[in-house]
N, C-alpha and C positions, 0 to 999 in steps of 0.2 A: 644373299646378304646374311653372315651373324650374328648371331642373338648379340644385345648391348647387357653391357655386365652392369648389373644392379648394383649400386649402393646404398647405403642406411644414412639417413638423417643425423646427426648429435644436436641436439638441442639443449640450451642451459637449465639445468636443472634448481641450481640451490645455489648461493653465496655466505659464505661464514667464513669466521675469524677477524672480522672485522665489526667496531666500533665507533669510530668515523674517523670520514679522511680529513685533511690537515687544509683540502683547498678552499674551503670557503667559513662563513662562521657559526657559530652558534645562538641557538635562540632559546628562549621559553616562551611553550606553547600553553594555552589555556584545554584545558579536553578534559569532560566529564563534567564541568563547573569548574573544574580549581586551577588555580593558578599557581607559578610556582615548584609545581611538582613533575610538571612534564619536561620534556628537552626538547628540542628539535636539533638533530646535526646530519651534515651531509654525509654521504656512506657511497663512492665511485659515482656510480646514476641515479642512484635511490636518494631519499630520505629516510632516515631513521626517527622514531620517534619513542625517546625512553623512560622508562617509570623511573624518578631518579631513585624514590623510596626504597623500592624492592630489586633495583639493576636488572627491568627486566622489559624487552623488546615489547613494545607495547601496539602499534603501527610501522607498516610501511607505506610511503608513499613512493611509487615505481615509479620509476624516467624509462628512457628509450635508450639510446646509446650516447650520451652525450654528458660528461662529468658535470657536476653540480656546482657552481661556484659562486651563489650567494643565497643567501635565504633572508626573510623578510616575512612577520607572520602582522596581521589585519590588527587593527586597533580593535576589532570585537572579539577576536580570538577566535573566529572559528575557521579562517583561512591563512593559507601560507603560499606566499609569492616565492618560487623556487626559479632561478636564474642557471642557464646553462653556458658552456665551453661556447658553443654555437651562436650563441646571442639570441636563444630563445627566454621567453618566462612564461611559466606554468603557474596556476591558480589552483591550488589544493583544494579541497574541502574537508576539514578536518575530523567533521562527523561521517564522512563516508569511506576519505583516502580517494577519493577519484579526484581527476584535473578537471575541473570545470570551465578553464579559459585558455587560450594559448596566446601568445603575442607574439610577431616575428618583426624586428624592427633593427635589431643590430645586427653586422657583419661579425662581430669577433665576441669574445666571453664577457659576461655580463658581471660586472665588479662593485656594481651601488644598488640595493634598492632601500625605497623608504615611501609608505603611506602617509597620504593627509590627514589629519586626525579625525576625520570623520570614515574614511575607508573608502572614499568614493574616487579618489585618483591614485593611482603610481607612478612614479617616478624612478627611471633607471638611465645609468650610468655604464656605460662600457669601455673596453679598452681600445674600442673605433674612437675613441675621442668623443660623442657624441651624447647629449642627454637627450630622451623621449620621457615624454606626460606620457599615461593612457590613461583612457576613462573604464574604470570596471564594473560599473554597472552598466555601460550601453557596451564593452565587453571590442573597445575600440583605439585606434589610438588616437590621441588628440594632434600634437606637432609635436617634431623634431627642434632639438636648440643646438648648434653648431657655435663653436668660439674656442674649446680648450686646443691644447696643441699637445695633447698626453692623455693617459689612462686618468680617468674620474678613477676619484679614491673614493669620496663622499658626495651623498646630496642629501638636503633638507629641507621641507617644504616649513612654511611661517605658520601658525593657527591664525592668529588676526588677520597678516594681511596675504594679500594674494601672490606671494613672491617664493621667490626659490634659492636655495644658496649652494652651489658646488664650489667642491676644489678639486685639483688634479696634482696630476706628477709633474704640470709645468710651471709649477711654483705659485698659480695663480685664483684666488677664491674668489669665484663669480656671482653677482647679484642678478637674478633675472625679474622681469615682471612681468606677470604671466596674464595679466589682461592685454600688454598690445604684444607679447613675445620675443621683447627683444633685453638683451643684458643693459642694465643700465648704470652699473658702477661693478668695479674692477679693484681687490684690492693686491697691491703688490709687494707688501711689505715682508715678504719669504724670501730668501735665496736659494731655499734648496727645495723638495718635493714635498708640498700639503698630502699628508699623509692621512690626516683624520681630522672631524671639527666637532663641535658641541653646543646649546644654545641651552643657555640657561639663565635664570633669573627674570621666569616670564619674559626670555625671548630677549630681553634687553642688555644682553652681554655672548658675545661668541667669543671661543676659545679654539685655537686651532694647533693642529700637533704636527712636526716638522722633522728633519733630520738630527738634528742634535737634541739637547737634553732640555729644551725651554720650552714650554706649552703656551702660549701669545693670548692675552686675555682682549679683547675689541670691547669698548662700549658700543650701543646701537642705538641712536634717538629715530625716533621718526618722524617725521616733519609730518605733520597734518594739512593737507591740502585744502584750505577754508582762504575763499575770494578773496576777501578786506584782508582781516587780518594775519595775511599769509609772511606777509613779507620781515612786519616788528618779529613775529613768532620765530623765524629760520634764524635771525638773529640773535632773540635768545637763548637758542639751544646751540647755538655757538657759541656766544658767550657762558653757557652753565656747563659748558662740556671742559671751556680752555683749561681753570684751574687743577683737573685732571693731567692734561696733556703739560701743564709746566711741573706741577707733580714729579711725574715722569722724566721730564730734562728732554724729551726729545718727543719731536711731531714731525708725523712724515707728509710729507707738502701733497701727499696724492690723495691723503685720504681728507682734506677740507670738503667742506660741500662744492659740491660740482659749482659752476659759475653758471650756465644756461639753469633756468629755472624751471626747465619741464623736468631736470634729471633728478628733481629735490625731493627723494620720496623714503631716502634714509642715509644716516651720515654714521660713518664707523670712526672713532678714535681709537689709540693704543694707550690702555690706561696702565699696563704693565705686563711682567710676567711671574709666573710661575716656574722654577724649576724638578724638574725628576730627578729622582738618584738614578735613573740609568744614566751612561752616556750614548747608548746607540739612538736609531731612529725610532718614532713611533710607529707600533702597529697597529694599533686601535684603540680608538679612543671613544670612549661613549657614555651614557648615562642612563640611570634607571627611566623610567615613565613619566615620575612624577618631577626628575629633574634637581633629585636633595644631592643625590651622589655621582660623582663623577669619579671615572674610572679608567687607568689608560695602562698598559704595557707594551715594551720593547719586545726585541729579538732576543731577550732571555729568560728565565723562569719565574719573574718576579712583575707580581701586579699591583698597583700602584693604585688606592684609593682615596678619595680627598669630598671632603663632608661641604654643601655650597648653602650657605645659611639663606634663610627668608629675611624680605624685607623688615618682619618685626622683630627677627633673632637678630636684624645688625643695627635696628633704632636702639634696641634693649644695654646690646654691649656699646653702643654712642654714647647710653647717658648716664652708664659705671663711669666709663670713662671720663667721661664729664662734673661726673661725681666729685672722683678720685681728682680731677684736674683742679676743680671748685678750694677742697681741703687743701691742695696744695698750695694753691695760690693765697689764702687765708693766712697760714704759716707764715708765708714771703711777703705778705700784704702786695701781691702782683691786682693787675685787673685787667680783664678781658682775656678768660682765658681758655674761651671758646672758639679761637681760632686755630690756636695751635693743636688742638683736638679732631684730628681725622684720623678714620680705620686704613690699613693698609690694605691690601689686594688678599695678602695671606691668613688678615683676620677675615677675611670673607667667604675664604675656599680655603679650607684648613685641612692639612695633611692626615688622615683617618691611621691606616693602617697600611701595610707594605706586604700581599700574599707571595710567599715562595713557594710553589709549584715542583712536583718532582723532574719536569723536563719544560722543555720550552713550550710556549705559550704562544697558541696561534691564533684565539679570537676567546672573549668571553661573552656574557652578558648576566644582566643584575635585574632583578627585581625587590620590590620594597614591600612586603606583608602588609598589612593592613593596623598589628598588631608592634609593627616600626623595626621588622626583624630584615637584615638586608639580605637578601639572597645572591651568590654569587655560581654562576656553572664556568667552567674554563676548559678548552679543549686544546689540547697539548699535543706534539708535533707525535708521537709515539703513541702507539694502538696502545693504550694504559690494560685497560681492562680485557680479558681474554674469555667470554665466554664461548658455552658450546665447544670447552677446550675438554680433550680428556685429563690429560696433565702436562704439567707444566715445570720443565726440568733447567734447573741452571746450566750453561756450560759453558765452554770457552767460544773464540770468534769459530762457531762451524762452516764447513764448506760441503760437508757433504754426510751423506749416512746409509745407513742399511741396517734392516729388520732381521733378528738373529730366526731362521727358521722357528716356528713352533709362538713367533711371535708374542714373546716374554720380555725378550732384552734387544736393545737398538745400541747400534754403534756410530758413534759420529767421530768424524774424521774433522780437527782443527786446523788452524793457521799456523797454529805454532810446531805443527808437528805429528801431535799427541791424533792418539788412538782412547776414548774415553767410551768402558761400556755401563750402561745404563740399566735398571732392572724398571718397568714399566708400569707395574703393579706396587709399588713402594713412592717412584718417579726419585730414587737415591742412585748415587754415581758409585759401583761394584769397583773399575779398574780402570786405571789409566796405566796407559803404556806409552813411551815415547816410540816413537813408531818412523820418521821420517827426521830428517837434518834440516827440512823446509817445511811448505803447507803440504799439507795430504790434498790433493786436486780430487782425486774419484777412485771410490771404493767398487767391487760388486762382488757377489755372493757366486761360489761356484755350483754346476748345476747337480753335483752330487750332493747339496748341501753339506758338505763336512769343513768346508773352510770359504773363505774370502781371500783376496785381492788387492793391492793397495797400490795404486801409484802416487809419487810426491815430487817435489819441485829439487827433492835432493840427486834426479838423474836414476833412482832407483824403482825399479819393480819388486814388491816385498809378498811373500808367499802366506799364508796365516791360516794355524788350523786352529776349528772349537774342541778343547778339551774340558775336562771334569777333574777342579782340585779341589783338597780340604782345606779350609783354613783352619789356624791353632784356636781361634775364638769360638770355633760353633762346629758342630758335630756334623751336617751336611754337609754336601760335596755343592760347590759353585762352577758357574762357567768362567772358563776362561778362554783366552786367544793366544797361542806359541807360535813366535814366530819358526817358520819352515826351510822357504829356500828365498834366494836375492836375485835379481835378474838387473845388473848394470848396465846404462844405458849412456848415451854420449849427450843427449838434451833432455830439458825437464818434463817429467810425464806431465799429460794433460787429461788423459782418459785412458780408462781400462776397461775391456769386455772380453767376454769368455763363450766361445759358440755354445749351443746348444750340447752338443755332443761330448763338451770339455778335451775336444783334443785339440783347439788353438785359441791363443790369445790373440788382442787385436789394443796395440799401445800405439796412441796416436801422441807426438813429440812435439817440441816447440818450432822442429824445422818445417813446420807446415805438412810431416807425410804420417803415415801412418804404418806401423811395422807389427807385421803377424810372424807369432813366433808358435812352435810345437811345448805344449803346455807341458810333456813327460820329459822330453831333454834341454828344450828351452833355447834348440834351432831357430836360425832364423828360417821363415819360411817366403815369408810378402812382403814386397815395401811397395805403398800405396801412395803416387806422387802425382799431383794435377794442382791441389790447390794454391790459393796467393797467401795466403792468411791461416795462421795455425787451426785445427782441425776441435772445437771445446766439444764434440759429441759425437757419439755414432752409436749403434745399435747392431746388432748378428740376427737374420730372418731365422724362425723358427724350427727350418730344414739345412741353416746352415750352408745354404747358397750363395746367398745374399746377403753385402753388408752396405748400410747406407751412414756417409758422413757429413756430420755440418760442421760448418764455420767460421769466422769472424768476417771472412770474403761477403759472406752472406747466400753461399753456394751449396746445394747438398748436389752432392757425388753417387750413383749407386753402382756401384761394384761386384763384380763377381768373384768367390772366393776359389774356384777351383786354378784359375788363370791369376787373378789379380787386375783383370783388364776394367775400364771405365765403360758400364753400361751407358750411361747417361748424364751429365750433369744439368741441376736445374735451380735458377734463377728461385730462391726460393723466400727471404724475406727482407724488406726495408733496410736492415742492419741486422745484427750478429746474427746467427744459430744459436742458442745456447742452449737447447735439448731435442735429444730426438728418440721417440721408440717407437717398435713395431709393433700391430697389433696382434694380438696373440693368434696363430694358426692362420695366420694369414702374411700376405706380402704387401698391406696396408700400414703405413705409418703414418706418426706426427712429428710436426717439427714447432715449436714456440722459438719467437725470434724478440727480438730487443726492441720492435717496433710493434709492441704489445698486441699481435695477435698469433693462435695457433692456428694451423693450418693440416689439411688431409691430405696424402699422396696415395699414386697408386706407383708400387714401384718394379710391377709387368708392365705397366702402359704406359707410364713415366707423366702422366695426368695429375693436374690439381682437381683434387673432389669440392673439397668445401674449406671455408677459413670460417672458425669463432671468434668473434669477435664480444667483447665486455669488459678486459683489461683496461684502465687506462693507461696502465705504464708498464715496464720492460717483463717479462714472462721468462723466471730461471727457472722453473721443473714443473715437469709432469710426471702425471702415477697411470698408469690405465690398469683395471681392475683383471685379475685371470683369462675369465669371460671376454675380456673387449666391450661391455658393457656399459663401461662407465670410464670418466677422463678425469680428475684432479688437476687443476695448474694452480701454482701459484707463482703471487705477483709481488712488484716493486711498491703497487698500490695497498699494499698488506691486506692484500684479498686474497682468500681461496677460494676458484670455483668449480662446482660441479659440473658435468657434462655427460647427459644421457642416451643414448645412442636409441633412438625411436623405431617404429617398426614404417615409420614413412618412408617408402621409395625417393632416391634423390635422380634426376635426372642432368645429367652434365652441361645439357643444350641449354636448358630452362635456365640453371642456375648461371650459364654465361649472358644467357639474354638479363639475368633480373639483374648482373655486376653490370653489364652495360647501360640499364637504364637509371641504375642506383648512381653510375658518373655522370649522366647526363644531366639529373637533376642537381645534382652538386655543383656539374656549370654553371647551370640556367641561376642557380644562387648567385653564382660570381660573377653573371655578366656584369654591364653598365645598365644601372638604373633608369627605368626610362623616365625621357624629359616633358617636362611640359611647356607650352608653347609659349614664348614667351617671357617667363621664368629665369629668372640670375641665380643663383647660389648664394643665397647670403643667413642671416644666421639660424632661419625658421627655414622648417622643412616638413614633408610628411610624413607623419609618422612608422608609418609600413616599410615593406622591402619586398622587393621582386621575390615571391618563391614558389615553386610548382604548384603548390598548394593553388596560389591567385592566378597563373595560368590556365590549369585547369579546370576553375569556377569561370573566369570569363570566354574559355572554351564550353562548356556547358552554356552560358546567356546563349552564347554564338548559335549554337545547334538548337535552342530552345525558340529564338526568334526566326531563323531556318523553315524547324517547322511550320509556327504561327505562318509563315510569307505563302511556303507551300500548299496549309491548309485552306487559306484564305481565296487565294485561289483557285483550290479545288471546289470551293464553296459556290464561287463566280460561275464556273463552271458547270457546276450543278443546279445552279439556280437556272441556268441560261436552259438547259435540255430540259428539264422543268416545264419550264413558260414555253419551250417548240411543242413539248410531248402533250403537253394542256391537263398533266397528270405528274402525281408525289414517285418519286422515284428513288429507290432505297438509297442512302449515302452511306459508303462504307466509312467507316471510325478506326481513325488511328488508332493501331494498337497499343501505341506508349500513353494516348489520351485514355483509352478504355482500363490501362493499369490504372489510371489514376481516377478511375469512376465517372467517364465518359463527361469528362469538365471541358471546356470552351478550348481552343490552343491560345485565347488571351489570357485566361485563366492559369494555362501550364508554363507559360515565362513567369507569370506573377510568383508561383511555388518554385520554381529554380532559383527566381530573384531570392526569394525569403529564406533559402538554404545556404546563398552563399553566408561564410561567419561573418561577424558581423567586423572582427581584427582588420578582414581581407577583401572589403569591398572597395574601397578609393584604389585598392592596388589594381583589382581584378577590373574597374571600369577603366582604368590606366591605360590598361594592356589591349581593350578592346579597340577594334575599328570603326574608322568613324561613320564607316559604310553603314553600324547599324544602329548607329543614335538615332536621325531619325526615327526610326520604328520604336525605337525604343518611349522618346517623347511622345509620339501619338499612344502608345501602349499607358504612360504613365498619364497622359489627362481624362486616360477613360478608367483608370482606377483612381485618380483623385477622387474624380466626378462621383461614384459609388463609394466613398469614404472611405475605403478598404490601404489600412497600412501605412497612413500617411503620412507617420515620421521617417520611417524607415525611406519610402517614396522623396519627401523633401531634400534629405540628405543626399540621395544619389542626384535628383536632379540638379540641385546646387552644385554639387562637384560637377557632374555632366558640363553646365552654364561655364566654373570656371573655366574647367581644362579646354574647352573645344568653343569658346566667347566667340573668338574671329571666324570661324567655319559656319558656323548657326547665325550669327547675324548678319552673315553673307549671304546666307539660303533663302531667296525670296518665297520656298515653297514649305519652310517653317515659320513667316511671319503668323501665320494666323492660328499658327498650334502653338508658339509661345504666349502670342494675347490670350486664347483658350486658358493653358496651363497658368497664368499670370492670376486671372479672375480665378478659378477652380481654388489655385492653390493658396490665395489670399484668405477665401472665403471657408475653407476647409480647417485652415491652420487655426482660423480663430475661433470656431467651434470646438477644436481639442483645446486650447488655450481656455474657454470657458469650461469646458467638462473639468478640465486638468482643476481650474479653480473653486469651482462647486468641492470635488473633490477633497480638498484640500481644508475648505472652508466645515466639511463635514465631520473631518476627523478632526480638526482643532477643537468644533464643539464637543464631538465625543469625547476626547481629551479632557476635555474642563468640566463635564459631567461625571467623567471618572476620578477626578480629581475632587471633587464637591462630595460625590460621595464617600471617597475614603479619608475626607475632613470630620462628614459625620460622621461614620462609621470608628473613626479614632475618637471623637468629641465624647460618642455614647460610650466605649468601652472606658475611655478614663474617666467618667461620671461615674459608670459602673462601680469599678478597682474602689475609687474615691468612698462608694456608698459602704462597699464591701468592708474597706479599713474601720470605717465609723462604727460600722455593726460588731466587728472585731473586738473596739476598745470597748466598747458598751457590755460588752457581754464579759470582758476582763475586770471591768471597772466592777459586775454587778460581782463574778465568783472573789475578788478580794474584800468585798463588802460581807459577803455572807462570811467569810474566813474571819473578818473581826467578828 
């Protein structure tokens, strides 16, 4: 058998040139103390987070492979809820940068989140249609809310009351109540897609932003739910509402108070609207913390700021007006002219100012100083800022370039034609030359270094040497490029390469083939014909053997050059080819394809080695460094990245087993949800989702109670030779029990139990059989019984009770471990419920002892100041005394 040929690893090394990407929004983060000063914006997987002061990368927070597309930082600032493509969300820590939480609950990318004001629940929104609560301090999810029939755009949680507010792209903003879980008012007064909302004026006014250029302003009353006087009350907040709605000229018959009297728990009118100077749709619409400013932009470069007064800024301008109404009426001898005196919508939410932006605008966010200064950050469809750039040169639409040997001056090949060279140390434009009748498609350097290459869409092959002129202005001699000789062609070049050796060219055409010509008379020599789809790439191996082509087929070709015959062709990415090269001294290439990843060949074996993956979007060029060393690609995602070729062995077996188990679990994501018994579909759900992760932990209980049953057993059985032998007989000890400091095997389910997360427990007992509840039950009333863990414990057995009710209370041989478990767990729960409350009761007094003493501790110090001022004038009072 022969030896297997060794490969090298490429591992990512570095990501730069990027500032953030465009898919999700922007936030301000609190870090260090201050507020204000920081950014947070998405960047492909990562989090970026930037000093705005100093424009200088301050934190990263890492993702895994999956684009970022929402972020949401904690009402205390020192976390940030990061939403991915996936329908995962991650819980940052902002003082460390590590993930402290994961959640897995959506099918598809995660497009709303938003905390409760206290930081204790979140809320997200996807483009499954789907809203989930989680709870982040038990680090869990609460329920699923099902009803939109579109991508959630927005959700909002109330501070007062216990409610929630989404809208979606199906024209429809939903009220839910999150004490019994079910929506309970609907409003429908949209035609086209709720795109964004806003709640301001202490909550008692929503604003919602739509496809056209109108912002829809909602009053909100809330009906107070009090016995007696429920019913006069509902009344007059229908009647203190109406005067608004005739106001306006128009009330829309859905939004009255509901008629059943359980759904009276808040009534929305249309008391007017606002309009934008855009005409497009809205993109986002949002508001500072404190809720003065409100803020919204379209699909163009201009944002849109509007100032939302307080209650006592609109009594104040009520009774100028009233003023001014008073004097008028005086003049006219009118009376009573306090009726005709009402604010409009526009004195309430007054148009501030109008930002124009240098490119289009794809999310902002505002904060309000403390000292009343408003802070605005805006992230813009275009990578603005370029650090980590060496320079940065104007030029026309490029398509292509090449490094002048000696690496001084670069030459880029335009659309329009032109040949434009560049001096790199100045980053000033030396020469333009018209150079082609169409675009220049691809340029390459010959391997004598003394000239370049051009092919272009005008049908021609153009010959180019580097020469040395003077110009009349300056006493040095400059480079330049003369053109040489022409090589006419019958279709538009698309790519140019020059062997090794520089004795043949290799011009791939729009007829799909590829034509090798003799570089000294400019014979034809090869035509290279197989594929379906014009040829955007090829490469010449470094022996000038072998030449390998991609193309739009999505096909590389590898060929031999002495014959022109098809070694191989191979299936090689999702869509297009659009670069390919060999690695230096070797007959190893790459190929980057339009289905954003690059991939390794071997093109003796005609094997796939390894594919990188980190792109999220289409991959037009790579560089590999002299050595093979190192990979450059850049992306449509306006990312470059690095790629470091490691000294770890790659083994071909291994890595087809890890792609096959890497699909497997990407099924097991997509299967069907498992059901529970029972159970309809309606608009409350759980909030988890099938994922390897919760198969794997409820395979771990599996094998942890396995053991327990086996040990237990052996136990029986050792006891029994025991009592024959009438003597102690050594028991041998599980060795997974003696890893864990020879503890009980009821003991080592309890530590399995306590590892699973806490996100992926109701999934992980989901999944389990029912074959091992029982044991499971009896295992949980002998850790009640011992106090050990008993919320954690409650939680699972309660879920256990719902999902599997009809099974257990069919089991004649669990009646008498539920009555056990019933007493245990009554009598357990109310001893933490009283600790919980001591507790509680302890720190409220510390509280108010600390608070007592920084009464006195401020009472003495202004006595002090107080003493110190008197001592002050006394002693002023005596030296202007002595002065007379």
């Amino acid at each position: 058998m022969g030896l297997t040929r060794q490969y090298l690893r490429y591992e990512p090394a570095a990501l730069f040139g990027l500032v953030a990407s465009a898919r999700a929004g922007v936030a301000f983060v609190a870090l260090r103390g201050e507020r204000g000063r920081y950014v947070a914006v998405p960047a492909c997987e990562h989090v970026f987070v930037w000093d705005t002061r100093k424009g200088e990368k301050v934190l990263i927070l890492k993702g895994l492979k999956q684009q970022v597309s929402c972020l949401c930082p904690s009402p205390d600032g020192l976390h940030l809820a990061v939403g991915y493509e996936d329908g995962a969300i991650r819980v940052f820590n902002l003082l460390s940068g590590e993930s402290t939480i994961t959640f897995n609950g959506h099918r598809a990318a995660v497009t709303a989140l938003q905390y409760d004001h206290l930081g204790g629940r979140l809320v997200s929104g996807s483009k499954d249609t789907e809203v989930i609560v989680w709870d982040v301090i038990n680090e869990s999810g609460l329920y699923r809310l099902r009803g939109h029939k579109d991508v959630i755009t927005q959700v909002l949680f109330l501070k007062e009351k216990n409610l929630l507010v989404t809208c979606a792209k199906d024209t429809l903003v939903k009220w839910w109540d999150l004490d019994t879980q079910h929506c309970f008012k609907t409003l429908v007064g949209h035609r086209a897609e709720v795109w964004g909302m806003a709640l301001l004026s202490k909550e008692k006014r929503l604003i919602t932003g739509s496809a056209d250029s109108e912002l829809r302003v909602w009053d909100l009353t809330y009906i107070q739910e009090v016995k007696d006087p429920d019913e006069p009350e509902s009344k007059k907040s229908k009647g203190s509402s109406s005067p608004g709605a005739e106001e306006n000229g128009e009330e829309d018959e859905t939004l009255e108070l509901d008629e059943h009297p359980e759904e009276r728990i808040v009534k929305c009118s249309k008391v007017g609207s606002i309009m934008r100077e855009g005409r497009d749709r809205v993109v986002t619409l949002g508001t500072d913390r404190m809720g003065k400013f409100l803020a919204c932009h379209g699909t163009d470069a201009v944002l849109e700021v509007f100032s939302v007064l307080s209650e006592e800024e609109i009594q104040k301008k009520l009774e100028k007006k009233m003023k001014k109404a008073r004097k008028k009426a005086k003049q006219n001898s009118e009376e009573e002219p306090e009726r005709s005196v009402e604010l409009s919508l526009q004195d309430e939410i007054q148009r501030v100012t109008s930002v124009k932006a240098s490119s289009k605008i794809k999310s902002f966010d505002l904060i309000l100083s403390p000292k009343g200064e408003l802070k605005m950050v805006l992230l813009l469809q275009n990578n603005v800022i370029e650090l980590q750039c060496i320079r940065t040169m104007e030029c026309e639409y490029a398509l292509c370039s090449l490094f002048v040997p000696g690496d001084r001056q670069v030459i880029v090949g335009t659309k329009t034609g032109k040949l434009q060279l560049y001096d790199l140390a100045s980053g000033s434009l030396i020469e333009t030359l018209d150079a082609h009748d169409g675009a220049v498609w691809s340029i390459a350097l010959s391997p004598d270094q003394h000239g370049f290459v051009t092919g272009g869409a005008d049908k021609c092959v153009k010959f180019w040497d580097f020469e040395l002129v003077k110009d009349e202005s300056s006493v040095q001699k400059r480079l330049s490029m003369k053109h040489v000789r022409i090589l006419q062609l019958d279709e538009d070049v698309l790519c140019v390469r020059y062997s090794p050796n520089q004795k043949l060219l290799a011009v791939s055409l729009l007829d799909c083939t590829v034509k090798v010509f003799y570089v000294d008379t400019l014979k034809f020599f090869l035509s290279l014909y197989g594929h379906k789809l014009p040829v955007l790439c090829m490469d010449i191996s470094y022996d000038g053997t072998l030449i390998a082509t991609g193309s739009a087929d999505r096909n590389v070709k590898i060929w031999g050059l002495d014959f022109g015959d098809c070694h191989r062709s191979l299936f090689a990415h999702d869509d297009s080819v659009m670069y390919l090269q060999f690695v230096p001294k070797s007959h190893l290439f790459f190929t980057a394809g339009k289905d954003s990843k690059i991939k390794q060949w071997d093109a003796d074996k005609f094997e796939h080695i390894q594919t990188l993956e980190g792109h999220h979007q289409e991959v037009w060029c790579l560089a590999l460094s002299p050595n093979g060393d190192y990979v450059v690609s850049a992306s449509h995602d306006k990312s470059l990245r690095l790629w470091e070729r490691t000294r770890e062995p790659l083994i071909l077996e291994e890595e087809r087993e890890m792609q096959r188990e890497a699909e497997y679990e990407e099924s097991v994501a997509k299967e069907e949800q498992p059901v529970v018994a029972g159970e309809r579909q309606g608009e409350t759900g759980l909030a988890g989702k099938k994922t390897i992760e919760t198969i794997k932990a409820a395979e771990r209980i599996m094998e942890a109670i396995e053991l327990y049953r086996e040990e237990t057993a052996k136990l029986k059985e050792h006891n029994a030779i025991c009592k024959a032998a009438g003597k102690e007989v050594p028991f041998p000890v599980n060795p997974i029990l003696r890893a864990y400091g020879n503890i009980t095997p009821s003991a080592y389910v309890l530590e399995v139990f306590k590892k699973v997360k806490s996100s992926e427990l109701e999934e992980s007992l989901l999944v389990l059989p029912f074959s091992y509840v029982p044991d499971l039950l009896r295992l949980f009333n002998e850790y009640i019984q011992l106090g050990s863990d008993v919320e954690l414990l409650c939680r699972a057995l309660l879920f256990l009770l719902k999902i599997h009710f009809g099974q257990i209370t069919g089991n004649q041989m669990l009646v008498t471990v539920i009555e056990n478990l019933k007493k245990t767990t009554i009598s357990r729960v109310s001893e933490a419920r009283d600790v919980l409350g001591f507790n509680m009761a302890g720190l409220q007094f510390l509280k108010r002892e600390i608070e007592a003493k920084d009464e006195v501790t401020f009472f003495a110090d202004a006595t002090e100041r107080f003493e110190e001022k008197k001592r002050k004038r006394k002693k002023k009072e005596k030296m202007v005394l002595a002065v007379l």
